[in-house]
C-alpha positions in Angstrom: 21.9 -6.8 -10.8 19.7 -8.0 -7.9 16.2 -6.5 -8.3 13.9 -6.5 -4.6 10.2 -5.8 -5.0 8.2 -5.3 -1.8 5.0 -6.7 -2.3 1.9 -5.6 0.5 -0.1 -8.4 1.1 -3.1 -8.7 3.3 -1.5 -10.7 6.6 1.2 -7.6 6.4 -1.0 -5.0 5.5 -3.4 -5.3 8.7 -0.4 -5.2 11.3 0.5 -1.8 10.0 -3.0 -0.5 8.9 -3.4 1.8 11.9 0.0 3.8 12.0 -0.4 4.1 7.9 -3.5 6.2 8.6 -2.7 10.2 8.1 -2.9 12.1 11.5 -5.0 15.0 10.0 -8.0 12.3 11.2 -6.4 11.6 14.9 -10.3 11.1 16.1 -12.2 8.6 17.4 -12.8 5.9 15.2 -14.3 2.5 14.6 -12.4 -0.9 13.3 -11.7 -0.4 9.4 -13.6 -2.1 6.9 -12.1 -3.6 3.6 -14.1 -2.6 0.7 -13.5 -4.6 -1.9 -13.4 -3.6 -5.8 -13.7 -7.4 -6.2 -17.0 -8.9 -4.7 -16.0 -11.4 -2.3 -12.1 -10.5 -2.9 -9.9 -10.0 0.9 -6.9 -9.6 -1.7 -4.8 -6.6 -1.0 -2.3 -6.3 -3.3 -2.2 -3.5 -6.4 -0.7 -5.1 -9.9 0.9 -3.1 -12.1 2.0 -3.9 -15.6 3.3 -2.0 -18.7 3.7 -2.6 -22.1 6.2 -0.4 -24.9 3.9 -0.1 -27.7 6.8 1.2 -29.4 9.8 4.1 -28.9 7.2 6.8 -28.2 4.2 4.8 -26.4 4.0 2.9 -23.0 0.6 1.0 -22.4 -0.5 0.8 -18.4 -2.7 -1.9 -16.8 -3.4 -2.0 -13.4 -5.5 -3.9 -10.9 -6.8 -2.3 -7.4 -7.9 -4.6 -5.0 -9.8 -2.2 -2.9 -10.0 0.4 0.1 -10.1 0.8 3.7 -12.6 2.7 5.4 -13.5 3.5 8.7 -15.9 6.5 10.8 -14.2 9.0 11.9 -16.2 10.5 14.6 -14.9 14.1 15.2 -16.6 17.5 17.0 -17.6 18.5 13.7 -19.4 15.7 12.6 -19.0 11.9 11.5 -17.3 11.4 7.9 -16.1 8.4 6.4 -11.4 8.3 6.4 -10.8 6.3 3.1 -7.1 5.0 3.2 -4.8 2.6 2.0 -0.9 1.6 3.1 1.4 2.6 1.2 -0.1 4.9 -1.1 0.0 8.7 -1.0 -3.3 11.1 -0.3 -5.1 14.4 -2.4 -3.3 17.8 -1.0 -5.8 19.9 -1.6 -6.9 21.4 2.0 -11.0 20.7 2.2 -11.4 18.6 -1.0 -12.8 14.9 0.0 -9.1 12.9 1.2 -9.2 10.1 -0.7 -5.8 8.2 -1.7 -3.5 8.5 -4.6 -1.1 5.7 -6.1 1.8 7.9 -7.4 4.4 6.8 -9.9 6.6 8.5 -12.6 7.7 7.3 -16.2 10.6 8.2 -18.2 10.6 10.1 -21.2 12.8 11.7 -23.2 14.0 15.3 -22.5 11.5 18.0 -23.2 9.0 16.0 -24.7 5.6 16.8 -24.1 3.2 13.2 -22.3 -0.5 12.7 -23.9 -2.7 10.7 -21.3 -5.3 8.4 -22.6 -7.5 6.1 -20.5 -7.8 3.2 -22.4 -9.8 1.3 -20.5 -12.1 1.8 -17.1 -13.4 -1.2 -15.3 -15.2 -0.5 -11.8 -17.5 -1.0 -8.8 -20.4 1.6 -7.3 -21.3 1.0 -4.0 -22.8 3.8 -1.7 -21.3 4.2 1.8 -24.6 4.1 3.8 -24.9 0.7 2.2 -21.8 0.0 4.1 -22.7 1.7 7.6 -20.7 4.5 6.8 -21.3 8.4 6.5 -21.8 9.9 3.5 -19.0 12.6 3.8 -15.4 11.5 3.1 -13.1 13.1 5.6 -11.8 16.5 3.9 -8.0 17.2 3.5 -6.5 18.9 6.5 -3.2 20.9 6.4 0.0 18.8 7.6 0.4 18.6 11.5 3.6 19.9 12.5 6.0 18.7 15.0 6.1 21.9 17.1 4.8 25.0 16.7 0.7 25.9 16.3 -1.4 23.3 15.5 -3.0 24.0 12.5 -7.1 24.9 12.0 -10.0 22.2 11.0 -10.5 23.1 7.2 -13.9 22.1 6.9 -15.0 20.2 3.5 -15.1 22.6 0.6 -19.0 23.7 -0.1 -18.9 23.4 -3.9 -17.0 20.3 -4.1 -19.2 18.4 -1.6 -22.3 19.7 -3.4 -21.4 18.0 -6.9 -23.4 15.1 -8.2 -20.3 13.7 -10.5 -17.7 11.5 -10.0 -14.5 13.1 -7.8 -11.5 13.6 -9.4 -13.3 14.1 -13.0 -10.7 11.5 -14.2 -9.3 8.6 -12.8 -5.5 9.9 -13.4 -4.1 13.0 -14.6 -0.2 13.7 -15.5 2.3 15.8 -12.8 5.1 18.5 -13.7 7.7 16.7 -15.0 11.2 17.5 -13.9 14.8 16.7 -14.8 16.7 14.9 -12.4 20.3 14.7 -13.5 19.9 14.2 -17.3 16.7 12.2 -16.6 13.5 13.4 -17.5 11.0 12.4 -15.2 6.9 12.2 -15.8 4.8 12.4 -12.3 1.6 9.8 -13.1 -1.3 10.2 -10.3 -4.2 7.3 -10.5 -7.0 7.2 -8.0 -8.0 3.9 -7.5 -11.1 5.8 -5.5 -14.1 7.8 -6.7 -16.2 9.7 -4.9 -19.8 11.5 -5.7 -20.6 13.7 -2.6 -24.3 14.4 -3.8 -25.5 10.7 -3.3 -22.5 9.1 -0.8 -21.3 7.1 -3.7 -17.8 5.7 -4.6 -16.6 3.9 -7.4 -13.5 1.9 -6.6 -11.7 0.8 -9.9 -10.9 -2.7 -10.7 -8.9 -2.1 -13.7 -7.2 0.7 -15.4 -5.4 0.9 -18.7 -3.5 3.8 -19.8 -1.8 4.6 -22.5 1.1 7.5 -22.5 2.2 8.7 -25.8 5.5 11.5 -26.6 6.4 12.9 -30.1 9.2 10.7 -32.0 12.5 13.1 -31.2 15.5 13.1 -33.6 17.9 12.4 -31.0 17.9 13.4 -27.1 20.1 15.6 -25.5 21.2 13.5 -22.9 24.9 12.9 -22.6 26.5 9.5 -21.1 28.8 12.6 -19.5 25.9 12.6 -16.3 25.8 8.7 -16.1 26.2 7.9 -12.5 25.4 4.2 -11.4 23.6 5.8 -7.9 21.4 7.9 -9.6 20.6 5.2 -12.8 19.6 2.4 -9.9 17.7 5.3 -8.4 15.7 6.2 -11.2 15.3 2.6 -12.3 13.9 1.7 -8.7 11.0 4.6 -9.1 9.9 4.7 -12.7 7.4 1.9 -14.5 9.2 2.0 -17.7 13.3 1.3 -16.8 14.2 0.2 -19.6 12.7 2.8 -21.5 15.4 5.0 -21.9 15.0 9.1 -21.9 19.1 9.4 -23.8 21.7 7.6 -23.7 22.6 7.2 -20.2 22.5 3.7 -19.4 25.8 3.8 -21.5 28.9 1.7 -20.1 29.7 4.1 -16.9 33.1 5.6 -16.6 35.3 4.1 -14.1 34.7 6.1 -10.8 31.9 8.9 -9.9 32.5 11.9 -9.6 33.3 13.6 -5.6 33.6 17.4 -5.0 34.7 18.4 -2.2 34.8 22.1 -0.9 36.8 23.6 2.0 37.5 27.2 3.1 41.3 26.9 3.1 44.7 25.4 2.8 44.2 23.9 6.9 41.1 22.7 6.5 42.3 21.1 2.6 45.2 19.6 4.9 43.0 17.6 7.0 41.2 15.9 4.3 43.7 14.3 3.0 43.1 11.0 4.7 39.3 11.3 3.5 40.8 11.9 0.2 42.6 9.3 -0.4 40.3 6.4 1.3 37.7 8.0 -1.0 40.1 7.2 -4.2 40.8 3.7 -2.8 37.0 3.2 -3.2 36.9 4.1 -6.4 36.2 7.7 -6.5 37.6 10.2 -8.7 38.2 13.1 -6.0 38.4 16.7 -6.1 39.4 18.7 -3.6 38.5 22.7 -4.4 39.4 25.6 -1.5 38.3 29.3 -2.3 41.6 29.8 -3.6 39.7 27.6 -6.6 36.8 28.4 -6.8 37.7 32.2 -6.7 35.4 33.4 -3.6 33.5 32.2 -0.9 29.9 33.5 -1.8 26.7 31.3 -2.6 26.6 31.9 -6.3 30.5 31.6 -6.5 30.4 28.3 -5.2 27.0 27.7 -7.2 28.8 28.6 -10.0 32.4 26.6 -9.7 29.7 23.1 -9.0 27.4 23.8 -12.2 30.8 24.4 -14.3 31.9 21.0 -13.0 28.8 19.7 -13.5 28.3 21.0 -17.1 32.0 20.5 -18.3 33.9 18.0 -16.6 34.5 14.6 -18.1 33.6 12.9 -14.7 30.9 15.0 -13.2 30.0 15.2 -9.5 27.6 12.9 -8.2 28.6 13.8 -4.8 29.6 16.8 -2.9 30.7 17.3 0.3 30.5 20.7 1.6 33.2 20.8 4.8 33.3 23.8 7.5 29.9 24.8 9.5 27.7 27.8 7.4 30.1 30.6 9.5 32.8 29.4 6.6 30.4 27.8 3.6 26.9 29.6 3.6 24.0 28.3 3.2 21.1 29.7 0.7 18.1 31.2 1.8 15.3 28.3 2.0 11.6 29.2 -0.5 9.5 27.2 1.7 10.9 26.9 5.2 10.3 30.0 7.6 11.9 33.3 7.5 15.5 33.0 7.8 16.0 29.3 7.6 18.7 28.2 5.5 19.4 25.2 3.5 22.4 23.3 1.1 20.0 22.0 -1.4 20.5 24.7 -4.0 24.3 23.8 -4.7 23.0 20.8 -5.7 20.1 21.5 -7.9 21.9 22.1 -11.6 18.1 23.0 -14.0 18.2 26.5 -13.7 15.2 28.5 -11.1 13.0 26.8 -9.9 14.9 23.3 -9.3 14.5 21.5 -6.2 15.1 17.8 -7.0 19.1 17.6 -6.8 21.3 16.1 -9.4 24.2 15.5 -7.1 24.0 13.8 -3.9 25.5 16.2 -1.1 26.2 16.3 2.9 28.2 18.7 5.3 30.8 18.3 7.6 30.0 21.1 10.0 33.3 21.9 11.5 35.1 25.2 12.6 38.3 24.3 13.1 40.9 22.5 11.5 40.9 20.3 14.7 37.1 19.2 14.4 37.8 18.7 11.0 40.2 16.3 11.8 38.4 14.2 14.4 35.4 13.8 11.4 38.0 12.3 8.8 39.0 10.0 11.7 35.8 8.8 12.3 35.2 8.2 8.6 38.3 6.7 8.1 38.0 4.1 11.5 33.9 3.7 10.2 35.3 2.3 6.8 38.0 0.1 8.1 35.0 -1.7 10.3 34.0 -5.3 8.7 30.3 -5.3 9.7 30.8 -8.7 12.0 31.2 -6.3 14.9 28.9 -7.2 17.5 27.4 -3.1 18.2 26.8 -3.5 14.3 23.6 -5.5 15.3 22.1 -2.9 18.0 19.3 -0.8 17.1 17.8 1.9 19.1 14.2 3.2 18.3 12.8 6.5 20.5 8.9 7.6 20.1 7.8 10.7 21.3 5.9 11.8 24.4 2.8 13.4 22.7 0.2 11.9 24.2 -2.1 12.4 20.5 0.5 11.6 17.9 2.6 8.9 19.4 0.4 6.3 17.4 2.4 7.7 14.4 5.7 7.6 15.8 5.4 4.5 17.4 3.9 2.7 14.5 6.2 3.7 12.3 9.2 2.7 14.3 7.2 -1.0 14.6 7.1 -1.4 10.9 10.2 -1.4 10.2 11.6 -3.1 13.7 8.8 -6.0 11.7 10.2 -5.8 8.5 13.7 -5.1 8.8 15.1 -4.8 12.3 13.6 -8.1 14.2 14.4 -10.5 10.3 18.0 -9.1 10.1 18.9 -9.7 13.9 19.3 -6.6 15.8 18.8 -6.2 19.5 18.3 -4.0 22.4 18.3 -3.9 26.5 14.7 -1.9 26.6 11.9 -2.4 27.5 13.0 -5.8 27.8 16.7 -7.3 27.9 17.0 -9.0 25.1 14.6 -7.0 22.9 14.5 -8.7 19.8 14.0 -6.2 16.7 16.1 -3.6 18.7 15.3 -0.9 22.0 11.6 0.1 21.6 12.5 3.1 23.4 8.4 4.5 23.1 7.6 6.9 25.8 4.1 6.5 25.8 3.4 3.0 25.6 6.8 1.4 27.5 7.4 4.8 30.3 10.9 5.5 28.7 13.2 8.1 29.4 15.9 9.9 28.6 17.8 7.9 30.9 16.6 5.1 29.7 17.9 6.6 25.9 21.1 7.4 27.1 21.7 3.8 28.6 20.8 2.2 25.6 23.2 4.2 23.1 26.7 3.6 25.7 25.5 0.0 25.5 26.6 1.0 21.7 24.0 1.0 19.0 24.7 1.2 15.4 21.3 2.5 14.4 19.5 5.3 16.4 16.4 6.7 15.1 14.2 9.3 17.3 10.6 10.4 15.7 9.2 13.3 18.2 9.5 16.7 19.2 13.2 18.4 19.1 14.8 22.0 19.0 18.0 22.8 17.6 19.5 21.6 21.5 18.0 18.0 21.7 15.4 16.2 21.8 11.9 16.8 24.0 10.6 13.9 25.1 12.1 11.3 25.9 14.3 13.7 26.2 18.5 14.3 24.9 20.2 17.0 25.1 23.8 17.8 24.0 25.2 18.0 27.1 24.3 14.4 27.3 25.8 13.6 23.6 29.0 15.4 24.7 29.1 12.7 28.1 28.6 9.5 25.8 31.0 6.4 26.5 30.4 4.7 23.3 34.1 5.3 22.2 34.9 4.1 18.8 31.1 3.1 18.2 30.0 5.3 15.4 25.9 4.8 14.7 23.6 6.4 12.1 21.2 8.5 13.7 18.8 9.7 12.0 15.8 12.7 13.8 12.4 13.1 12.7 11.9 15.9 14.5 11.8 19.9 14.3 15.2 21.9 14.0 17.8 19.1 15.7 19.9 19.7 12.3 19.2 23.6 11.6 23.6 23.8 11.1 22.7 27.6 9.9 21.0 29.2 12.7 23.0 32.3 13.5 21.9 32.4 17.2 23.4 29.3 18.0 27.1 28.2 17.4 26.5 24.4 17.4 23.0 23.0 17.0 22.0 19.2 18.4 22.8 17.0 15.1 25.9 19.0 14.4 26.8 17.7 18.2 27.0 14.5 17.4 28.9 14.5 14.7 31.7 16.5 16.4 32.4 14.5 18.7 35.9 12.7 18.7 35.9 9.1 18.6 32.4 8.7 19.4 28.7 10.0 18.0 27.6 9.6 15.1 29.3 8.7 11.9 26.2 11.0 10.3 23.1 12.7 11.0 20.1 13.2 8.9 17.8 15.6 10.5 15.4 18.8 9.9 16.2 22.7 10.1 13.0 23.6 10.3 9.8 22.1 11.7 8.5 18.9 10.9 5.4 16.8 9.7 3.6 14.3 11.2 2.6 12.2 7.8 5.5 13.1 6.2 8.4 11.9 8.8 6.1 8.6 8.7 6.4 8.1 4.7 10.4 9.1 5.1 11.3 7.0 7.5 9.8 4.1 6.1 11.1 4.7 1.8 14.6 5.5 3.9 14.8 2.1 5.8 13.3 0.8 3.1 16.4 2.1 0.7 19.1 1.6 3.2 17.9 -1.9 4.8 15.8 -3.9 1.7 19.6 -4.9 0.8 21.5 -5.2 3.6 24.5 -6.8 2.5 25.0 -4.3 -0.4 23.3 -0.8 1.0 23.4 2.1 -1.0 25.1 5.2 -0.5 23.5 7.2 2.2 22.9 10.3 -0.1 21.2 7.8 -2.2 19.0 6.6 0.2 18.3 9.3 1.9 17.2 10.6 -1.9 15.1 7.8 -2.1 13.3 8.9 1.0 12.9 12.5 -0.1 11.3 11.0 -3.6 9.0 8.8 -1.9 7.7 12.3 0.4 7.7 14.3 -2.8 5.2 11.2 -4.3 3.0 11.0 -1.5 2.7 14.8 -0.4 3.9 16.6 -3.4 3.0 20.2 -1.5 5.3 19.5 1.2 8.1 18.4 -1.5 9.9 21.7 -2.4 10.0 22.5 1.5 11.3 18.8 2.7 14.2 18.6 -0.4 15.1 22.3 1.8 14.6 21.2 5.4 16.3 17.7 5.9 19.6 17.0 5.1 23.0 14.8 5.9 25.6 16.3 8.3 28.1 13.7 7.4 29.8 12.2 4.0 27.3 11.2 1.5 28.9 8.8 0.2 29.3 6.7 3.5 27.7 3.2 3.5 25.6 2.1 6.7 26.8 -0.9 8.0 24.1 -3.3 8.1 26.7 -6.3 8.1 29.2 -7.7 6.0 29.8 -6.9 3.0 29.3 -8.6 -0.5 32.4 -9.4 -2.3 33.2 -7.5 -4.3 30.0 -5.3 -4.2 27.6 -4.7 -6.6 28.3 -1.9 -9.1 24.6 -1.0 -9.0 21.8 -1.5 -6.4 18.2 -1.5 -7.5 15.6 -1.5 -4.9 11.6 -0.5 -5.4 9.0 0.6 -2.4 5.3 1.2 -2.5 3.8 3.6 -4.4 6.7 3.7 -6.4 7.0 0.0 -7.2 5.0 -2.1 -9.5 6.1 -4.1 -12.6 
């Protein structure tokens, strides 16, 4: 079992400080100041440690090092923009934006968590002191992608007129949820305080808490819904892994679970190749039609995945939904815009309300038999690839045009071509040729176009990831249309692409046959092996957080990646930590066009690979 731990240090932290910064405060502002919860201490690294008092208590001790602050100097006044990398922010629209560490604890299944802070250790220092305002930049609404820019929400009168501490407590519990058998326990801590009456913040040093659950006969959990994906998943984001909710870190049976659904006898005929390299990888496959399932409605399909999901001996821990939403509908989306439609609901298995899948899922949008077909190939020829091939080390990274965001976008992109990209040896021909790290394809900072895009990707890339504005035709800036995807010589070159951008993957828009990531994964013998993208508009903040927990997921291993459903998961948790008001509606908006259970190539392989792949990100991460 190989356990990775990304640690943020002060020489890494600084290089990223700027991009990490939410865009709500895109004003001008002054160099950030450290403000230390230790006098004298340039450390920037949180410590996290817990303790099993026994079976029904976990004791918590953490150590903040501090926070970054900065002026923000804006048309309606000068506040103070408290941040820190890699840790989430308060959601609460005109309440004082101060950051959050989020994490999650395991627990057995309906139990009820008591929080008790133990022990408070802290720091008061008053921001004048510091030469900064006395009002803490207030929460804004998330920035979209496209579409209206949202108002200034100015700070909330009440709140700002308090003369206590803000929050009243230093941590408070979240809703938990169930998550394929686990039972999951949201913990928020603000490592920052802040009084608005006298421009004071306390910035903790220590916290100890202690989380307590009534003794339970005996949980409910079955080792049935043991999945090794989703048990290094839950491992890599609780703070208690070994503290086990039921018994599901029992001995795993011999394959996971794969369901996949088709319309028809045709379009069952051209899976068998996928079939049958998914059972040489170890996969217990099966293959249901409408003939099976006994219609081809939502809740019928719904219906025939919980039954396999509740009765089955080897339960689906992927599914992969195959013909375009013409064929296999989509359900109506709760938080995206009138008439958007979404996949997440077949896999969500708790009932009203769910939104956190239990099964890992993706779509292979085709209307024929024929496209159908030309996917399986590509999946088929993607597998039989060794990861020494010489595209398998070309990255491609596109920033957008916007002329006030692209600091985001571009940042974002540098982090990881820093951390993962520029370590692990991938290249590119732009700006430069050689461009170590991969193309930097940013068209504000290096003048690229869309020529210069299109260029890079027949020069084969196996990575292509685009953070900007899009539509459900392309891409806006630099800009990539699908008449330019369809005219792509990268024949049998396959790459990931993944869009942080509004609608490029909205498969179920009725006014439009064939949308811009369902493009490129039609194509025959070239295009992408899969495509993560958005049906709906996009965020700013949120895009940054999941591109970096999903690079984070797919590349912190590279020799042993996880499944892409799984990391694309791990993504989607690591938004639902940070932003947990955008959650429901980002679980609905982005999702895979493309087999979930398809592993990136990031280069050869392990031998044989690792059963189970445990990998932790920031805020998430801590032991």
């Amino acid at each position: 079992m190989k356990k990775i731990i990304r640690l943020v240090i002060f020489c890494l932290i600084f290089s990223t400080i700027l991009s990490a910064r939410p865009v709500a405060a895109q004003a001008q502002s002054d160099d950030p100041l450290w403000l230390s919860a230790e006098a004298g201490d340039k450390s920037a690294e949180v410590q996290v440690t817990t303790r099993s008092i026994d079976a029904q208590t976990l004791e918590v001790h953490i150590t903040f090092p501090g926070v970054w602050a900065e002026t923000a100097k804006t048309e309606h006044g000068m506040f103070t923009r408290l941040f820190l990398t890699d840790y989430g922010q308060n959601q609460e629209a005109g309440q004082p934006n101060l950051p959050v560490y989020s994490s999650q604890i395991q627990i057995p299944t309906d139990s009820n968590v008591r929080l008790e802070v133990v022990q408070v250790q802290s720091r008061s220092l008053k921001l004048a002191d510091n030469n900064l305002p006395d009002s803490v930049f207030p929460v804004q609404l998330p920035a979209p992608k496209s579409g209206p820019q949202p108002p200034w929400i100015a700070p909330d009168p009440k709140t700002y007129q308090i003369s206590l501490a803000y929050p009243a407590q230093p941590a408070q519990l979240g809703e938990t949820y169930q998550m394929r058998g686990y039972h999951l326990q949201p913990l928020q801590i603000w490592p920052v305080r802040y009084t608005p009456a006298s421009g004071q913040l306390e910035l903790l040093q220590t916290l100890t808490l202690r989380l307590s659950w009534p003794k339970i006969s005996a949980d409910r959990g079955s080792t049935r819904l043991y999945d090794p994906a989703f048990a290094a998943l839950v491992t890599g984001q609780v703070l208690n892994p070994t503290q086990q909710s039921s018994t599901l870190n029992a001995v795993p049976s011999s394959a996971s679970g794969y369901l996949i659904i088709t319309p028809d006898d045709a379009f069952a005929a051209a899976l068998t190749p996928l079939v049958s390299l998914k059972q040489s990888e170890g996969y217990e496959v099966t293959l249901a039609t409408f003939t099976h399932i006994g219609g081809s409605t939502t809740t019928a399909i719904k219906s025939y995945v919980e039954n396999a999901y509740d009765t089955w001996s080897t339960p689906p821990a992927y599914l992969l939904l195959v013909g375009d939403s013409n064929l296999i509908p989509a359900w109506p989306a709760s938080k995206m815009r009138s008439g958007k439609l979404t996949d997440l609901y077949y896999a969500t298995m708790n009932g009203a309300g769910d939104y956190v899948p239990d099964i890992l899922y993706g779509r292979l949008p085709g209307r024929t038999a024929q496209q159908i077909t030309d996917m399986v190939n590509k999946i088929s020829a993607y597998a039989a690839f060794n990861g020494t091939e010489s595209w398998q080390k070309k990255a491609a990274f596109i920033a957008t045009c916007d002329d006030v965001y692209y600091p985001i976008a571009e940042g974002t992109h540098n982090d990881i071509i820093s951390t993962y990209a520029l370590p692990l040896g991938y290249t590119g021909i732009f700006p430069n040729n050689l461009q170590a790290g991969g193309d930097q394809l940013y068209c504000i900072s290096a003048s690229a176009t869309g020529t210069n895009v299109i260029n890079a990707i027949n020069d084969q890339r196996a990575l292509i990831t685009f953070s900007g504005h899009g539509g459900v035709t392309g891409w806006a800036g630099p800009s990539v249309y699908q008449s330019n995807v369809r005219n792509l010589n990268n024949n049998s070159v396959f790459p990931f692409v993944a869009s942080f951008a509004c609608e490029t993957s909205d498969f179920a828009n009725i006014s439009i046959t064939e949308t811009f990531g369902e493009t490129w994964v039609l194509q025959p013998q070239k295009g992408a092996i899969a495509y993560l993208g958005s049906a709906d508009y996009s965020y700013w903040d949120q895009d940054d957080r999941l591109e970096r927990a999903l690079y984070d997921s797919l590349m912190a291993a590279p020799y042993a990646p996880p499944s892409l459903g799984a990391a694309v998961f791990d993504g989607l948790t690591s938004v639902q930590a940070w932003f947990s008001g955008s959650a429901q509606y980002y679980w609905e908006t982005y999702s895979i066009l493309g087999d979930p259970t398809t592993r990136i190539w990031l280069g050869p392989r392990t031998t044989p690979p690792p059963t189970e792949y445990f990998y932790y990100y920031l805020p998430l991460v801590s032991r």
